[in-house]
N, C-alpha and C positions, 0 to 999 in steps of 0.2 A: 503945908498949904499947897506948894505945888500939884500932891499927888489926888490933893481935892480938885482941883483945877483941871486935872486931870481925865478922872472921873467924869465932871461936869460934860467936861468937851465931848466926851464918850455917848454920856445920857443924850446931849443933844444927836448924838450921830444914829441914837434910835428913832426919832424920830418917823411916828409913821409904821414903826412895830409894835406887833404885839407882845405886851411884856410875859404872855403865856411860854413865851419861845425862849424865852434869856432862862440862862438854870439858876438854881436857888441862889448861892453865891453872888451873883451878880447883880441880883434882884436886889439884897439884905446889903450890898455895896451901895446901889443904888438910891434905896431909901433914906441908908447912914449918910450919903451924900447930900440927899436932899434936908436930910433935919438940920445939917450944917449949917447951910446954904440960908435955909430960913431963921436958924439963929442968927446968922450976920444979917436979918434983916431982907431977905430977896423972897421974892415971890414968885410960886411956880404952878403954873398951870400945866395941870393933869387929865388929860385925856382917858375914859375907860369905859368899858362897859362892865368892867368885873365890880361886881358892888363889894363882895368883901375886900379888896384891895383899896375902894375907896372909902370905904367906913375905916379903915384900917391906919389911912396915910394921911387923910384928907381935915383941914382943921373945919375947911366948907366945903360944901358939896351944890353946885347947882344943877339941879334937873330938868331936863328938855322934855316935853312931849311936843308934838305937832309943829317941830322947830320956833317953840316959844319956852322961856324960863316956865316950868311949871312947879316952881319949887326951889327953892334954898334952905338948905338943912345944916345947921352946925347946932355946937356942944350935944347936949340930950335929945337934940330932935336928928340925929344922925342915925337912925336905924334903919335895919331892911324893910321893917316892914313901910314908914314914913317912906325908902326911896320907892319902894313898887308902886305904893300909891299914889306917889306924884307921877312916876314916870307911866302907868299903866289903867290909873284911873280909879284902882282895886289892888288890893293887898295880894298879890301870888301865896306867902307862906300863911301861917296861918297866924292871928293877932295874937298878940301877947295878950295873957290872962286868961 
C-alpha cells in the first residue's frame, strides 16, 4: 500500500506533463496505479489529447469543443471515430463499416 501511495504522490507531481514524455514503464505503473486507485473506489480526472490513451484508460470520456461539453462517451459509445466527431464536428478517420 505504501508503495501505491507512493506512486500516487508521483502521478500527482506530473501534473501539467505530457505523458508522451514519461517511458513505457512508468506510464504501465501509472495506469496500474490508477486502476487501484479506482478500485478503492477514487475518482480521477484525466487530462489528454491523446485519444488512444483515453479510449484506452478512460471508463468516460468528456469532449470539449468551443469550450462547451460536446459530448460524453462511455462503454460502446467510446470510439475514435464518436470522439473526432464530438470534438471536431466530423469523423477524421474514416467510419466503421
Amino acid at each position: 500500500e505504501e508503495d501505491v501511495k507512493n506512486l500516487y504522490i508521483k502521478a500527482l507531481g506530473l501534473k501539467g506533463y505530457s505523458m508522451n514524455l514519461i517511458d513505457i514503464q512508468t506510464k504501465e505503473d501509472l495506469y496500474a496505479t490508477m486502476d487501484e486507485l479506482c478500485s478503492q473506489g477514487v475518482s480521477i480526472l484525466l487530462h489528454s489529447s491523446d485519444d488512444e490513451e483515453l479510449l484506452a484508460v478512460a471508463d468516460r470520456v468528456l469532449v470539449f469543443n468551443g469550450g462547451r461539453v460536446a459530448a460524453e462517451l462511455s462503454g460502446e459509445q467510446r470510439t475514435r471515430f464518436a470522439l473526432y466527431q464530438a470534438a471536431y464536428g466530423a469523423a477524421r478517420p474514416s467510419a466503421p463499416g
